[in-house]
N, C-alpha and C positions, 0 to 999 in steps of 0.2 A: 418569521415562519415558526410555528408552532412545532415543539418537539414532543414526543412521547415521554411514557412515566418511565422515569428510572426503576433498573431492576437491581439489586445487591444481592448477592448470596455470599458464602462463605466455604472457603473451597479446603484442604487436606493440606498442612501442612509440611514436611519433610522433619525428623527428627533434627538431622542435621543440617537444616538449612543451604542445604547443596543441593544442585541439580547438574549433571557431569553430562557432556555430551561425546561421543567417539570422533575425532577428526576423522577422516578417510585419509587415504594415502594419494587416490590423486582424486579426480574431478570426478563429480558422479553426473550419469547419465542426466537429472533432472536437474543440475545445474549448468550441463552444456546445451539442452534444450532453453532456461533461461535464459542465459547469453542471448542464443538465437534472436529471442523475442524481443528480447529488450534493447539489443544492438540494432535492431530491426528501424526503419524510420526516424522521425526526432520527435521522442517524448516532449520537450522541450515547449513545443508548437502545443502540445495537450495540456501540459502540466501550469499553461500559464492560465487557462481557463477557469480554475479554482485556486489560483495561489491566494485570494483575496481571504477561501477559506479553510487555505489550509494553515493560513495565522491565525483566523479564531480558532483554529484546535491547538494552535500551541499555545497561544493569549490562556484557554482553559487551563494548561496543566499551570500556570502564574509559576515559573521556573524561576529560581533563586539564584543574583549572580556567584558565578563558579561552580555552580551546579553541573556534576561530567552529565551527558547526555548524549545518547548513541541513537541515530535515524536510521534506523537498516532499512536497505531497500531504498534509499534516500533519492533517489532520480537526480535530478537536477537542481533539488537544495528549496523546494518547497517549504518543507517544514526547517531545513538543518538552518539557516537562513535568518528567520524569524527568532530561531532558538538563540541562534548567537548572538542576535541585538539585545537581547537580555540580559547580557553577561554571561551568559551559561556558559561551561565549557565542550564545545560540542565536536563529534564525531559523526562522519555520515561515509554509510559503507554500501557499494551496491556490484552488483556483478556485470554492468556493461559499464567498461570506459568511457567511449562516447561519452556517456551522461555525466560520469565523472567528470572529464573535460569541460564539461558545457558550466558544473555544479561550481567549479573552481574561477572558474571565469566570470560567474554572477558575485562568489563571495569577493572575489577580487576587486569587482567593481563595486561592490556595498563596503570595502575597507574593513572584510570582516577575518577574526582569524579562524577557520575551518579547517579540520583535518578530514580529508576525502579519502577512504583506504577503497581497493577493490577487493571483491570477495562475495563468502557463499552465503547465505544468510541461514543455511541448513550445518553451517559451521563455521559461525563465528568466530575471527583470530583472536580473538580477547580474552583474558583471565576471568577466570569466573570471581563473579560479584565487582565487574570491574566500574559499573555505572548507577549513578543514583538515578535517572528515568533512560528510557529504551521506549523509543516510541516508533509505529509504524503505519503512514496511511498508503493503503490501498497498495502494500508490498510484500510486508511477507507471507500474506494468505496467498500469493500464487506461488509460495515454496512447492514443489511436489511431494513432498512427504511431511505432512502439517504436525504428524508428531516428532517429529525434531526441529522445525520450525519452530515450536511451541516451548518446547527445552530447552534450546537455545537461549531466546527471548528472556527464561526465566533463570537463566545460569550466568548468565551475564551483569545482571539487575541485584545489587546489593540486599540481602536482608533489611528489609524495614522500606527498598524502592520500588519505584512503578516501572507498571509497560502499562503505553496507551497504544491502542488500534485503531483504527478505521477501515472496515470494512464492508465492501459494497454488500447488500443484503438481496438475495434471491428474486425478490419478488419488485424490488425498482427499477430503474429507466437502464444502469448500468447492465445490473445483472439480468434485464432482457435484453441486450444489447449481445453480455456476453454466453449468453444461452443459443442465440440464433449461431456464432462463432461452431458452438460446440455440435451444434445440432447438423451443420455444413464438415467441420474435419471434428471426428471425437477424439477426446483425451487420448494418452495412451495407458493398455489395460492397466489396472488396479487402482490409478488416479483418481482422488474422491473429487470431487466438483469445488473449485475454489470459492463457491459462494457459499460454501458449508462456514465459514469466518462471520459470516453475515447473520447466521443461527445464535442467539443466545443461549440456547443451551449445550451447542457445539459447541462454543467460546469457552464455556461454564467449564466443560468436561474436559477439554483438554487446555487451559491451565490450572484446574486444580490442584492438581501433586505441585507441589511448591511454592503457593500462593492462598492467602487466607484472608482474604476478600477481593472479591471480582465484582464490579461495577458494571451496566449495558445500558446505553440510552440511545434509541433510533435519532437521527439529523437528518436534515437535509440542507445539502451544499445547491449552489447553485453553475453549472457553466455557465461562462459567456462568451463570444466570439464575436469578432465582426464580421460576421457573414450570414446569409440566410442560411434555411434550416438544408436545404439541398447541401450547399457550399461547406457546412460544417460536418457533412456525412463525408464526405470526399477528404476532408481535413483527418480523418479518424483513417479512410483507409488508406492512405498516405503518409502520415504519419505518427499512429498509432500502433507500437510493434504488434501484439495478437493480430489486431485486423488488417496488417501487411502479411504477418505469417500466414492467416488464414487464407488472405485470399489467392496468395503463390501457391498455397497445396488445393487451391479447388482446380475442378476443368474450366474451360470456358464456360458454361452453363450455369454452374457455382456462382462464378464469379458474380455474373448476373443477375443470380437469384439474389444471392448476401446483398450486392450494391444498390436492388430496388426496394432489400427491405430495411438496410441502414437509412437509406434514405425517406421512409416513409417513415419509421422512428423518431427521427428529428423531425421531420414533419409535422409528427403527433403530438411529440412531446416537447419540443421547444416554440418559441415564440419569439417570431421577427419584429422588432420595434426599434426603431430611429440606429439603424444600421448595427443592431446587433441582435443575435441569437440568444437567447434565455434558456435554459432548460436545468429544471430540480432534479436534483438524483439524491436518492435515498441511501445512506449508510450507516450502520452502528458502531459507534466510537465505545471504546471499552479502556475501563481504568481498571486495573487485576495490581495488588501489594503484593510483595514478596513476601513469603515469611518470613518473618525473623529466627 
């Protein structure tokens, strides 16, 4: 599948090569809403659909053994997984247990050594500059507050390391998927739209201060499922937390609307062949250096 042209820019250094972020003292509102969502269903069921690609995104960053490496937002060990057959030495931190459970259970049975922590991803337990790559797909742009998401990500990343992203982009399969969500229960007030991650020039802007090159290139993953295109709409609002939370806050009427237009979706956009579901979804993968 054909990719887009790489974009590079060169983003605002920090004098001091630091980027500080405040702990809270206890949990914030938009990370007890994550929990929610994320404890919500079994990613697990979802996350296997692209795990095929979310080792060519780690196969790209060609990780070094003993390389520290931190997966925030880590789900169920998609990427942390792939990271660790590398020899890397890796870390995957995410704020539902659940998943963690499920994340330690897969490394267990790959014979891999994984450290799983739980936590906020808008406040990293880590010492700043503790990791030479910090990579995140399809996780930390649903932080609720993307400029300390952003902080984070680049406070923890050693001077002279990366952060890779992957995020769903506005205008593809996901991010119609997850606009119909929004358009049924909206955000709550001030929350900017999670598929702002997905903007190159949003990306651009906010890791610049402490980062002095940022990389964008559009992909496209593919899901698979054994199931028709109906059967893999019902897989999502079953066991994909948003589209369980969403559909427990609609009326019955809601419900109905969202479940004939998930399902016309997959419909559209994937394709039933010799017992499985196909469907591309578009996302922007981003390599941003730390400054030194």
């Amino acid at each position: 599948m054909p990719d887009s042209k790489v974009m590079v820019t060169t983003g605002r250094g920090t004098s001091s090569g630091a980027v500080h972020a405040a702990r809270p003292d206890e949990e914030s509102p938009g990370a007890t809403r994550a929990r929610k969502v994320w404890t919500a269903g079994d990613f697990d069921r979802i996350a296997q659909g692209f795990a095929d690609d979310a080792a060519r995104f780690v196969a790209r960053l060609h990780l070094a053994r003993g390389e520290r490496v931190l997966d925030v937002a880590c789900g169920t060990g998609n990427l942390a997984i792939p990271a660790a057959r590398t020899g890397a030495v890796v870390t995957g931190l995410d704020i539902a247990p659940n998943l963690l459970d499920t994340a330690r259970r897969h490394a267990e049975a790959a014979a891999l050594d994984i450290r799983f922590d739980e936590g906020d991803a808008a406040a990293l337990p880590y010492p700043d500059g503790a990791f030479d790559t910090v990579m995140t797909m399809f996780g930390a742009m649903f932080v609720a507050d993307p400029a300390r998401a952003a902080s984070e990500l680049i406070r923890v990343t050693r001077p002279g390391g990366r952060i890779a992203m992957a995020n769903w982009v506005p205008d593809g399969f996901i991010g119609r998927m997850l606009r119909m969500h929004v358009e049924m229960v909206p955000p709550p007030a001030g929350m900017p739209s999670v598929l702002l991650w997905g903007d190159p020039g949003v990306v651009r802007a906010r890791l610049a201060e402490g980062t002095d090159r940022i990389a964008t290139e559009r992909r496209t993953l593919v899901f698979e499922y054994p199931h028709r295109p109906a059967g893999v709409a019902e897989l999502f609002r079953a066991y994909y937390g948003p589209t369980v939370r969403t559909f427990e806050a609609c009326d019955p009427d809601g419900r109905a609307e969202l479940g004939d237009g998930l399902a016309a979706l997959w419909g559209e956009g994937g394709r039933y062949e010799d017992g499985v579901t196909r469907a591309p979804a578009e996302y922007l993968e981003v390599v941003a250096r730390r400054a030194a």
